[in-house]
N, C-alpha and C positions, 0 to 999 in steps of 0.2 A: 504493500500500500504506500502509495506516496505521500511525501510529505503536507501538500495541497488537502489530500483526501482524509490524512488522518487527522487534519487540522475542524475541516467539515463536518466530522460524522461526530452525532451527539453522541456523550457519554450514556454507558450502558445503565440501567436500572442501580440507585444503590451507590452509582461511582463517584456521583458527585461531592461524597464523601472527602474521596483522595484525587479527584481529577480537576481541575479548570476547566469550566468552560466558557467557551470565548462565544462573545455579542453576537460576532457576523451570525452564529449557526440559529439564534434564538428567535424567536416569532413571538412578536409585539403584537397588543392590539392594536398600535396606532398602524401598523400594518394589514389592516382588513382590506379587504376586497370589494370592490361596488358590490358584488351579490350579496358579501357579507353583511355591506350596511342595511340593504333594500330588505332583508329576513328581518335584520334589527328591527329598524322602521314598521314593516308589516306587524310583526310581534308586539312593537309597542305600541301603534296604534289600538292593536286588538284591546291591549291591558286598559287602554284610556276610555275606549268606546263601551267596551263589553262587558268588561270586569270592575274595576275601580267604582264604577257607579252603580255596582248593585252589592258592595262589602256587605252590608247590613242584613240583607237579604240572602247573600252564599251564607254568612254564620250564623244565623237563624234555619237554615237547612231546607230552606222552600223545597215544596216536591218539585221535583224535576228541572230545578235551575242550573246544579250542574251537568248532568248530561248535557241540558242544551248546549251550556257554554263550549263542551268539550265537543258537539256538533259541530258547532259554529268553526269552530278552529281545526276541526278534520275540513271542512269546506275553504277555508283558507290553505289547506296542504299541511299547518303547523303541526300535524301527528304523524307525517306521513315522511318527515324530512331525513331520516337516517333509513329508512326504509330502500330497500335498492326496487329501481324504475319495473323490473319483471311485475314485481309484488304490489301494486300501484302506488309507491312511494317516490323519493325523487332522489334518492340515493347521496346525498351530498357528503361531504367529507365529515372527520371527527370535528377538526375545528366549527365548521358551521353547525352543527349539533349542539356541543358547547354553548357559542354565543348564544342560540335560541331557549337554551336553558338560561345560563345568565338573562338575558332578557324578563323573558316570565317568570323570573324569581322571585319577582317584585308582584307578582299577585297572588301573594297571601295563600289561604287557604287552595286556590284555584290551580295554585302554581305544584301546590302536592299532590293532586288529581290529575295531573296532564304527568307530572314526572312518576309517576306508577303505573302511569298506561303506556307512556312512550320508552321511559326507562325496563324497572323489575317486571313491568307487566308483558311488554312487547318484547324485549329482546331474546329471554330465553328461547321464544320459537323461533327469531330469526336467527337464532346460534348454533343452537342445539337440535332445531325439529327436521325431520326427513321433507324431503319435497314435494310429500303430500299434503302434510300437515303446514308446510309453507303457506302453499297455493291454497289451502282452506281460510286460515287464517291472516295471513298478514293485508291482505288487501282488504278484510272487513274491520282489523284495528287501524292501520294506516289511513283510511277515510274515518273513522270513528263511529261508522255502525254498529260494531261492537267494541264494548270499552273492557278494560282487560284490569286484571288483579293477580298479588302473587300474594302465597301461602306460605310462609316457611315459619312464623315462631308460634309457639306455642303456650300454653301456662307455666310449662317446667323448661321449657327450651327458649332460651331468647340468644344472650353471645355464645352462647353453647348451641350453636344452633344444629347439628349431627346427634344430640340427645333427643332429636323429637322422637315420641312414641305415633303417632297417627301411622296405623298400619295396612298394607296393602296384602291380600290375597287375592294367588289369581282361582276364578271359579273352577267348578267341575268341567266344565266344559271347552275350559281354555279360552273362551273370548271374552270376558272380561277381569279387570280384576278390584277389590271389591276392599272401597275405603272404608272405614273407621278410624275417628280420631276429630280432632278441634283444633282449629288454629284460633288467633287472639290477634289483635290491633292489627287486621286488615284492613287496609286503605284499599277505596273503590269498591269496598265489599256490596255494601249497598245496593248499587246499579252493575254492577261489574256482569258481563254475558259469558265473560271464559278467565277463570282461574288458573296459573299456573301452582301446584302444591307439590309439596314433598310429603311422603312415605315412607316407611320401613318395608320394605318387600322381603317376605320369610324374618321377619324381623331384625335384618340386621345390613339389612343393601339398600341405602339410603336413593330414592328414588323419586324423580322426576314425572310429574302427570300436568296433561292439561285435560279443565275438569270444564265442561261445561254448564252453567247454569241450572237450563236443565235438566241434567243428570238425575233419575231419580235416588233421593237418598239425600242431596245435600239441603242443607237450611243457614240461615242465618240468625245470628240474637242482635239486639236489640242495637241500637247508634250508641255509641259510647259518647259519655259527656269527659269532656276533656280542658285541659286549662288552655292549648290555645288551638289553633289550625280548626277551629268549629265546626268551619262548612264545609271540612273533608270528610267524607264518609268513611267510620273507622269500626266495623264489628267482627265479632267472632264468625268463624263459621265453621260448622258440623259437619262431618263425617259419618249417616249411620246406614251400613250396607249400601253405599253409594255404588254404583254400579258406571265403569269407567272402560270403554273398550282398550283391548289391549294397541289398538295401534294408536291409541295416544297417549304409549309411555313416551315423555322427553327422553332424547336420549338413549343412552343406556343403563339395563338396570343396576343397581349399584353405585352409578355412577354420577348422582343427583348433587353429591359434594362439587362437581367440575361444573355445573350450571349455577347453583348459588355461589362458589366463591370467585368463579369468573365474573358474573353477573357483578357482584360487589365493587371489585375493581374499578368498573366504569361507574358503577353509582356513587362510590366516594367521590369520582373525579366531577361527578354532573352535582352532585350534589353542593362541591362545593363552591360550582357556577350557579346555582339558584340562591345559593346563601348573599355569594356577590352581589346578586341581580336586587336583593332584597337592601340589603344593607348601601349602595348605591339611592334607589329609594329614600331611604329614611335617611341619609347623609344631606341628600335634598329638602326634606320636610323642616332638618334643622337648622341649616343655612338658611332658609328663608324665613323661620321661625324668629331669630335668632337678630333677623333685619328689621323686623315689625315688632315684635314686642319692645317695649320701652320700659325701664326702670330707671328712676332718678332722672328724669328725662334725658335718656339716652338711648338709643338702641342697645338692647342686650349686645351684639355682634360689638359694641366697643370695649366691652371689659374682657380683660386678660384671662380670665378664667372661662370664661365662653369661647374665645380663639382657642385655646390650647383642646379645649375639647374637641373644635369644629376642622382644626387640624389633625388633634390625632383620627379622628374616625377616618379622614382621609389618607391619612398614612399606610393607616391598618387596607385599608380597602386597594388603593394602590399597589402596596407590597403582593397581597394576595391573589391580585389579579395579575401583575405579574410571573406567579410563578404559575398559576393556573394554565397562562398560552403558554406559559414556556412546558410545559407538562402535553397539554394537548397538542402539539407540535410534534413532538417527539414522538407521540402514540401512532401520530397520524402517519408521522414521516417511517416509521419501523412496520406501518400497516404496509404503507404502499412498497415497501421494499419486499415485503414477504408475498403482496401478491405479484408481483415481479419474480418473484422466485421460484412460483408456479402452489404456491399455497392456497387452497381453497378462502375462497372470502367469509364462508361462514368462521373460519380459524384464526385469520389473518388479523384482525382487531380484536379478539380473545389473547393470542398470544402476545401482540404487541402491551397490549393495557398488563396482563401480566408480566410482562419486561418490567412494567411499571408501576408495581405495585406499592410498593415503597416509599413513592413520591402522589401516588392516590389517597395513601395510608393520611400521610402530612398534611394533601388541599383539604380533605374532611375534616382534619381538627382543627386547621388553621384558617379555613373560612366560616366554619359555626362557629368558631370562639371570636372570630373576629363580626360577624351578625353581631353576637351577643354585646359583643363592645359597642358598635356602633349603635344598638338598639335601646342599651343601657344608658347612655349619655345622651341619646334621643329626648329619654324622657326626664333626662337631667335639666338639658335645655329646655322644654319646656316649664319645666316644673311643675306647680300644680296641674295645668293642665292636661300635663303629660302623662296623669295620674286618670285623666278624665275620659271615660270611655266611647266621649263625645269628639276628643281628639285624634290624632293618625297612629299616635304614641301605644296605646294604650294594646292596639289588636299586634303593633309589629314586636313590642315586647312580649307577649305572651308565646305568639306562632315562630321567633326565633328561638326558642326553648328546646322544640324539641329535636334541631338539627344538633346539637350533642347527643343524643340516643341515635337516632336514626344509621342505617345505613352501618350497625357496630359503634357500639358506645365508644368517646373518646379516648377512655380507657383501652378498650381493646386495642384501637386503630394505636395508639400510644406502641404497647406491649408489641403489638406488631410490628408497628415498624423496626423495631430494634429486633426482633425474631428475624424478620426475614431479612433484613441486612448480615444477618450473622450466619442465615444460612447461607447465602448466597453465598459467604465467605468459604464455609463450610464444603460449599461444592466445586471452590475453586472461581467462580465466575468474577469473584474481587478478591483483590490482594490488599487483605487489610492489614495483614502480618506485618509485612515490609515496611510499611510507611510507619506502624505504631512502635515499629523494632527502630527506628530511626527518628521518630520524637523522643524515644527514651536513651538515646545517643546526646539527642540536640541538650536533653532537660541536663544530662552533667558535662557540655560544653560550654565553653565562654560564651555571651551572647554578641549576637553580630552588632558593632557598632558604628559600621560604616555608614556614608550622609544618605541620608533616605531618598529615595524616587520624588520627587515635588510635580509630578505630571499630572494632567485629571486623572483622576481612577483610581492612580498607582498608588495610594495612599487606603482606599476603602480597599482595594485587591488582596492588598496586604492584611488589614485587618480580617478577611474573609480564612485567607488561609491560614493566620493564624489561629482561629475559633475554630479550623478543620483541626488542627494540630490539638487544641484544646481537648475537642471531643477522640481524639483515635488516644491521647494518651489517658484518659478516663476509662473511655472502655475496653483500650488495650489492657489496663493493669484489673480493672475488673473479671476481666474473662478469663486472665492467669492467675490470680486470686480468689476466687469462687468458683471456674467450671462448672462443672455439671449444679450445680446450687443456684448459679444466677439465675436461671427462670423461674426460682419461684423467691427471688428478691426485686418484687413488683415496685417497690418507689426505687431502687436504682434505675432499674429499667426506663420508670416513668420522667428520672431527670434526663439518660442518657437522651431520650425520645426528646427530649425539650429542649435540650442543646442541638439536635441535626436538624429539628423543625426550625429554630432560630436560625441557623447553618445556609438550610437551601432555600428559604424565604428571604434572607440577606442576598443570599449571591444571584437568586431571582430580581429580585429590586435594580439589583447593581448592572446585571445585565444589562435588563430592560432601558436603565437610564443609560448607561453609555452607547447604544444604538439608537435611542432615541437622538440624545447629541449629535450623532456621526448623520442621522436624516436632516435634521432641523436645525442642529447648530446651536453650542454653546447659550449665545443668549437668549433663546429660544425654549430655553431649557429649567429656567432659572429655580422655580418653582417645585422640577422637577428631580433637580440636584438638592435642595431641601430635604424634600422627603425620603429620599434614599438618605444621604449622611444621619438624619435623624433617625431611620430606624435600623439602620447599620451599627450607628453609633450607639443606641438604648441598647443593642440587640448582645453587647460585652457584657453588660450588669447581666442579666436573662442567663446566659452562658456559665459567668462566673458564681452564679449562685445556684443553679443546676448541677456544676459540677462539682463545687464545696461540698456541698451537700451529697454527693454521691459516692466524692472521696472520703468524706468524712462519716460514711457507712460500714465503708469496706475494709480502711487501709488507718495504720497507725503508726506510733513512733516515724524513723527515716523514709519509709515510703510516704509518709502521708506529709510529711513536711514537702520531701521532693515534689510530690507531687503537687501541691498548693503552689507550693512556688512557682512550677512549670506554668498552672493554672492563670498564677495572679502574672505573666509575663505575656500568655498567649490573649489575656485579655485585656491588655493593659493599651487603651487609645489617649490620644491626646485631649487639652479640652477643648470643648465645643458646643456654642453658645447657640442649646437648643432650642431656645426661650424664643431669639429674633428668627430662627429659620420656622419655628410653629409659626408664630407672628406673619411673616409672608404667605406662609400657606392660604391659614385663615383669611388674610386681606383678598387671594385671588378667588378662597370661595365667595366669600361678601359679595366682592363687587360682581360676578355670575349671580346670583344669587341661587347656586346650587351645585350638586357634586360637578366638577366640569376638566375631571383629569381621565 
């Protein structure tokens, strides 16, 4: 491979640990595509016309308002967009899937109704199902004549989701085979005309079925009352002697784990484009909030303590969406190399999202946590009002709640990421040995004190790799220190996890900003250079007390001094005067008078 090429090709799942990588290869939004904007625009007309003004009405649960809505938007093609054109979809890439997610993220309840049809609802058939079950189904979810629902957790089964008991036998006669069992907090259950569910088959081959409506045998209980997302349709549904023909097992049998933890994969990654979509939204209710309210006769937007808020939600939201396209890029770009390779397209973004699992693992917990931020100081800004159910405040606070659970609680998606970073190591596909055997070189060498790089970048680049260094010498000495013990020492895990999500959410930022530059130019940028240094720069305290606290779990006496020390050196930035860079932020939302990065 040549030098040109090995410079081009994104780092593998997991690398960005020990690897750089460089702007050219990164996909920006401010790089979208006219088709990309014109899906934008259609989508968010939809949310202005269609949805937005009936909020009160979707969370009151009027009969039949969401199906309409999700009619309406299969008649606009918005259900049918990842769907490939055989199937009556319009087949478009991962990134414009994405964006159309982020878009409708921002309609509330409506927005978890369309991502359970188009997501966990629709995809397992277009992945996993044969080409009869294709041609049955995908052209009646793609127009939205029938709306779709998946089954997987249970009363005893939720992140253990391979413990479901709901069991499948096949009958005497060999053509059907014959559920019992309950699933719990199904979204679209409601309306929903086809079910994807999981089973036990012979009790122990976790198995894939799609269950039609009406199947005789299945039922549903009652609409759960829930603290936010209302007007999503969320019930149990029953299992008894359901009678399910054999050729609509997903899949194969036993093999039901390869459709939910694929499946996952991409729903972290969309999910963490609806959180964006949402928290964009409400980044705008409070900037403009924020212009019109008046205290002391001033606009709230002129005290310091309302800026610093109105710029961090912008930060947070920024950062995240930068790593988001930098994430969907990569998915997309290792899609289209593998169908170039002659791999089936039903495989081909299965396998790539799994390349990526790692960094799907991080957009889920780092765009709900970051909703949550932005939703939380929504209602800060407001204040009483924010409080008032008569406000915007009041429904985006509650419905950002439950994208922490969703899709594998935080926790898990946490434990995870640092699991399969270590397998991967495990299998050979990253060399994390070398690089951690060589910060524990660096930590009892002199430190380098020759005159620093003064160029753009070179300065946050540096910081970047040094927090890499931070993190491989933490859980380098953790993994030689504990082995086999570490997985079930759950809060090192959970700091380890908080230092690589601070890790590739900085060097996401930093990316994005220095391509942005190299399009637009320096001054052009100005605002933009702000919020990356600022959360570049926060992002050392975050690191540095993730991994005290992990050292300081594990390791004692001369390791543990050493190791602080290494800590307090990889995380050690200059100062930087975050106070004026929030302050510009704030100023450029103001005068927009809304999110406008």
């Amino acid at each position: 491979m040549s030098a040109i090429q090995e410079k081009n090709q994104s780092v593998k799942g997991g690398e960005f640990i020990i690897k750089e990588s460089n702007a050219e290869n990164t996909f920006i939004p401010e790089e979208f595509s006219e088709e990309h904007l014109m899906i934008e625009q259609t989508a968010n007309d939809f949310l202005k016309q269609e949805v937005h003004t009936v909020l009160d009405r979707i969370d009151a649960m009027e009969a039949g308002l969401m199906p309409s809505l999700l009619d309406k938007a299969g008649e606009l093609g918005l259900l049918g967009v990842s769907v490939p054109e055989q199937y009556g979809g319009f087949g478009k890439d991962f990134i414009t899937g994405t964006l159309l997610t982020e878009t409708l993220g921002a309609g509330h309840s409506f927005s978890v109704a369309m991502a359970a049809h188009t997501g966990i609802g629709t995809l397992p058939i277009m992945y996993f199902g044969n080409t009869q079950q294709k041609e049955k189904y995908l052209p009646l979810l793609a127009s939205g004549k029938w709306k779709a629902s998946y089954c997987l957790t249970e009363p005893g089964s939720g992140s253990d989701a391979l413990a479901a008991k709901t069991k499948a036998v096949l009958s005497a006669d060999g053509k059907h085979y014959i559920l019992n069992g309950q699933k719990m907090w199904i979204t679209n259950a409601g309306f929903a005309n086809v079910f994807v569910v999981f089973a036990q088959v012979d009790g122990d081959k976790f198995t894939g079925f799609i269950v039609e409506k009406t199947y005789p045998g299945l039922s549903l209980g009652e609409e759960e009352h829930k603290m936010g997302i209302k007007g999503s349709s969320t019930r149990q549904v029953f299992f008894s002697d359901c009678k399910v023909p054999v050729e609509n097992v997903l899949g194969e049998i036993g093999k039901g784990h390869l459709i939910a933890f694929n499946i996952l994969n991409i729903g972290r990654l969309k999910l963490c484009a609806a959180a964006l979509g949402g928290a964009k939204h409400v980044s705008t209710h409070s900037v403009s909030y924020a212009n019109t309210r008046e205290q002391f006769k001033l606009p709230i937007a002129k005290f310091g303590a309302i800026r610093y808020k109105l710029a961090q939600q912008a930060i947070r939201i920024y950062a995240c969406e930068s790593a988001l396209y930098r994430t969907a890029f990569m998915i997309d770009e290792l899609e289209k190399h593998k169908l170039a390779d002659g791999i089936e397209y039903s495989q081909a973004l299965l396998q790539a999202a799994e390349e990526y699992a790692v960094e799907c693992a991080i957009l889920k917990v780092d765009g709900s946590e970051a909703l949550d931020y932005v939703a939380d100081e929504g209602v800060q800004i407001y204040g009483g009002y924010g409080y008032s159910a008569d406000f915007p405040m009041d429904r985006a606070y509650r419905d950002s709640r439950i994208n922490r659970i969703f899709e594998g609680t935080n926790e898990i998606n946490r434990l995870l990421t640092v699991d399969m970073i270590l397998k991967r190591a495990m299998k050979g596909k990253i060399d994390l040995m070398t690089p951690a055997m060589n910060i524990q070189k660096e930590l009892m060498a002199i430190p380098d004190f020759s005159e620093p790089d003064m160029s753009l970048f070179a300065q946050e680049k540096k910081f970047v790799a040094n927090y890499k260094k931070a993190l491989l010498a933490v859980a380098g000495s953790a993994v030689q220190k504990l082995m086999m013990t570490l997985a079930k020492e759950q809060e090192i895990l959970m700091n380890i996890a908080d230092m690589a999500i601070a890790i590739y959410i900085s060097e996401s930022i930093l990316l994005r900003t220095e391509k942005l530059v190299k399009l637009k130019g320096e001054e052009n940028c100005s605002v933009q250079l702000d919020m990356m240094r600022v959360y570049v720069n926060d992002a050392a305290d975050r690191i540095a007390l993730a991994g005290k606290e992990a050292i300081n779990s594990f390791a004692e006496g001369d390791e543990q001094r050493m190791l602080l020390m290494g800590l307090k050196r990889f995380t050690k930035v200059p100062a930087f005067n975050v106070k004026e860079a929030r302050r510009r932020i704030a100023a450029r939302l103001i005068e927009k008078n809304e999110y406008c990065f």
